[in-house]
C-alpha positions as CSV (number, residue, x, y, z in Angstrom):
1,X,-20.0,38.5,9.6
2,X,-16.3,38.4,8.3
3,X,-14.0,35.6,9.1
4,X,-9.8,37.0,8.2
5,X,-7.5,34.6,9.6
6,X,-8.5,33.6,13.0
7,X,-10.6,36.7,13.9
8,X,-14.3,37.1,13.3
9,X,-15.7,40.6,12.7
10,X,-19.3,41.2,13.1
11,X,-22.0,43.6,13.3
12,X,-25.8,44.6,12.9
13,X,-26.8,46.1,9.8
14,X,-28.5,49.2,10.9
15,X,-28.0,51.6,7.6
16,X,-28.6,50.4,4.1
17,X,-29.7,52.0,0.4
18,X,-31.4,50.2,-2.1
19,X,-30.7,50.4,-6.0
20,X,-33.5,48.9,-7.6
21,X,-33.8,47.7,-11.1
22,X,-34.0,50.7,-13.9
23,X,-32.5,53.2,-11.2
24,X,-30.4,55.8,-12.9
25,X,-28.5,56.2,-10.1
26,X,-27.4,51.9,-9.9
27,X,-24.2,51.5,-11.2
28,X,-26.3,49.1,-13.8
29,X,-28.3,51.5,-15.3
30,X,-26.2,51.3,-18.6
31,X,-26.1,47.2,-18.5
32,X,-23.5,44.9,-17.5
33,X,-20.1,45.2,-17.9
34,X,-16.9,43.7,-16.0
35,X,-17.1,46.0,-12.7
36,X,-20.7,45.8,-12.1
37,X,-21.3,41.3,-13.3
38,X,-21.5,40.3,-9.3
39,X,-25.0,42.3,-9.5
40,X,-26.3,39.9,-12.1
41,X,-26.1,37.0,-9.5
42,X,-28.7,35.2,-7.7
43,X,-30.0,37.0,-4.8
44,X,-27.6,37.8,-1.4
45,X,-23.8,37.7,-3.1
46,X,-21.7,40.5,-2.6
47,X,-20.9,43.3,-5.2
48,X,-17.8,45.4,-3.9
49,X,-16.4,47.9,-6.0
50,X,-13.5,50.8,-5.4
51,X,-14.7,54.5,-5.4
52,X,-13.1,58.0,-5.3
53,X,-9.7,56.2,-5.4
54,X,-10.0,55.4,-1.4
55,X,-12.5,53.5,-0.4
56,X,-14.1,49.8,-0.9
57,X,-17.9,49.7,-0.9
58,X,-20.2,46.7,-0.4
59,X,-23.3,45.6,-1.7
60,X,-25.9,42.4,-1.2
61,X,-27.3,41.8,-4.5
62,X,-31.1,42.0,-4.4
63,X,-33.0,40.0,-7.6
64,X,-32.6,36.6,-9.7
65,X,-30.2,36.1,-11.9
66,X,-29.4,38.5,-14.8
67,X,-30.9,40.9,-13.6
68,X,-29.1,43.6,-11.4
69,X,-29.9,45.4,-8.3
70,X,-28.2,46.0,-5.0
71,X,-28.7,47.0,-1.3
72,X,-25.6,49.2,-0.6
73,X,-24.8,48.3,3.4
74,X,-24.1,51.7,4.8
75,X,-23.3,51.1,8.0
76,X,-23.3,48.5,10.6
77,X,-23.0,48.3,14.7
78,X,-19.9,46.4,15.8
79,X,-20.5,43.1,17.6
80,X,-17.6,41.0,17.4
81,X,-14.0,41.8,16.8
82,X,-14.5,45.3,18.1
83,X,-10.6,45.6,18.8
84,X,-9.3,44.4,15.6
85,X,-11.7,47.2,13.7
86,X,-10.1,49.7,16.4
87,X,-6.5,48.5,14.5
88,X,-8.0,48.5,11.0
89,X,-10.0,51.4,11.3
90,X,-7.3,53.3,13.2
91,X,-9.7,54.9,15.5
92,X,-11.2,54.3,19.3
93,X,-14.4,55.9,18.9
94,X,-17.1,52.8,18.5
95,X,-19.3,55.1,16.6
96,X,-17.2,55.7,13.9
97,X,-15.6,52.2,13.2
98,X,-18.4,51.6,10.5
99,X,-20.6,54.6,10.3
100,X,-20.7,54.9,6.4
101,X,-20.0,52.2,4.2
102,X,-16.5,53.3,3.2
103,X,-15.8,52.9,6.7
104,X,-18.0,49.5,7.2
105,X,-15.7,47.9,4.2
106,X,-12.5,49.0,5.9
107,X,-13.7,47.5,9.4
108,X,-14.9,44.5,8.1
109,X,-11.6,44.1,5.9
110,X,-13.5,44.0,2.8
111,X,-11.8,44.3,-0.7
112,X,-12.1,43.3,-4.4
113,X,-11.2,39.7,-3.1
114,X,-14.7,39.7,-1.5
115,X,-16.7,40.6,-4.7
116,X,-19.1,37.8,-6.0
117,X,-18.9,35.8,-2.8
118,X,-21.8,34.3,-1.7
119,X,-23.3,35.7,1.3
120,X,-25.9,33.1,2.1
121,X,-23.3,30.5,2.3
122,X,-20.2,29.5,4.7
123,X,-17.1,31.5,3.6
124,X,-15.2,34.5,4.2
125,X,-18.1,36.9,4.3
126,X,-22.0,36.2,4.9
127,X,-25.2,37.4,6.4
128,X,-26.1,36.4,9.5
129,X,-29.2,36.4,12.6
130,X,-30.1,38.9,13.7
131,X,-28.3,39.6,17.3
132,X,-31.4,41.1,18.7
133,X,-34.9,42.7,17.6
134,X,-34.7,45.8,15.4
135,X,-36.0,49.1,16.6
136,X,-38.1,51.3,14.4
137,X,-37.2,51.9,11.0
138,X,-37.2,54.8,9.2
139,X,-36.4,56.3,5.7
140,X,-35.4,58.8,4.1
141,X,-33.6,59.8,0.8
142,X,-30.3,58.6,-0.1
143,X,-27.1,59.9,0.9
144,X,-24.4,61.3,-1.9
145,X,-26.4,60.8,-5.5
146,X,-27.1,63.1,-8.2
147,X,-29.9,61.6,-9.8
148,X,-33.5,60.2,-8.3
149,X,-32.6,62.2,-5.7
150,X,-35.9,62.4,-4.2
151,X,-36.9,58.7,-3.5
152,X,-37.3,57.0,-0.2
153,X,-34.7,54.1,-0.8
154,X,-32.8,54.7,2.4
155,X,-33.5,52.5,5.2
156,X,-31.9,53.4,9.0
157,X,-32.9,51.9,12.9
158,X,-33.8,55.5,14.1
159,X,-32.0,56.1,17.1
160,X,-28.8,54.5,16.4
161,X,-25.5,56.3,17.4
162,X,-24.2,54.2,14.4
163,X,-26.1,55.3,11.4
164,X,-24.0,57.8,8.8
165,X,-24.8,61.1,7.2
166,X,-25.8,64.1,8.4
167,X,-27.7,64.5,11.8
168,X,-31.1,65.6,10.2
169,X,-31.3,62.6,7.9
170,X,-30.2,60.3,11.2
């Protein structure tokens, strides 16, 4: 859920990765520094950081406090605000407003501002109900990483027209 100005944006988280502790592929693997400290926090704040110079990712920390692990949301259905993620996202196609979490943080509006905010709690950003029951989930390996490439940390409702990546990891 994302509250920007007046407008709520919403959707169901049907795509996420997990980075656990001691993954070499977690962007703490090599300890805290200044981009990475919102993964230190108490479990469910949000870690958003900038990659390949375009796009804003977001993350739900995952552990207590100090020590760091994510859940990297990759993609979400749109509930609410479906024409204002049409604007952001400069697209009409509803399968593509946030299939892939570059596209989820650009739908939802998400930026740096957002990082360390406190999901659980009323604000700009947080995690709501669920909208409806969840169908099967599946797994597979993650999407886009060099190393531990061969774990099961992906997590995706099979079936959904909104879930990212290639069709044969869908």
């Amino acid at each position: 859920m994302r509250k920007t100005g007046r407008n709520r944006i919403s959707g169901r988280i049907v795509e996420t990765e997990a980075y656990p502790p001691g993954d070499p592929s977690g962007h703490v693997y090599h300890g805290r520094t200044a981009r990475n400290q919102s993964l230190f926090l108490d479990v469910g704040f949000a870690y958003v950081y900038f990659i390949y110079g375009t796009s804003y990712m977001l993350n739900v920390t995952a552990e207590e406090p100090g020590v760091g692990a994510g859940v990297l949301l990759r993609a979400i259905e749109p509930v609410d605000g479906i024409d204002l993620m049409k604007r952001l996202r400069k697209t009409n196609k509803l399968t593509d407003l946030a299939r892939g979490p570059g596209r989820l943080a650009a739908a939802l509006e998400i930026d740096q501002r957002l990082d360390g905010v406190d999901l659980c709690a009323n604000g700009p950003l947080w995690l709501g109900t669920a909208v409806r029951e969840t169908a099967h989930i599946s797994t597979t390996v993650r999407i886009g990483i060099t190393r531990e490439v061969g774990r099961l940390l992906r997590f995706f409702e099979a079936g959904s027209p909104f879930v990212s990546g290639p069709h044969s990891t869908r």
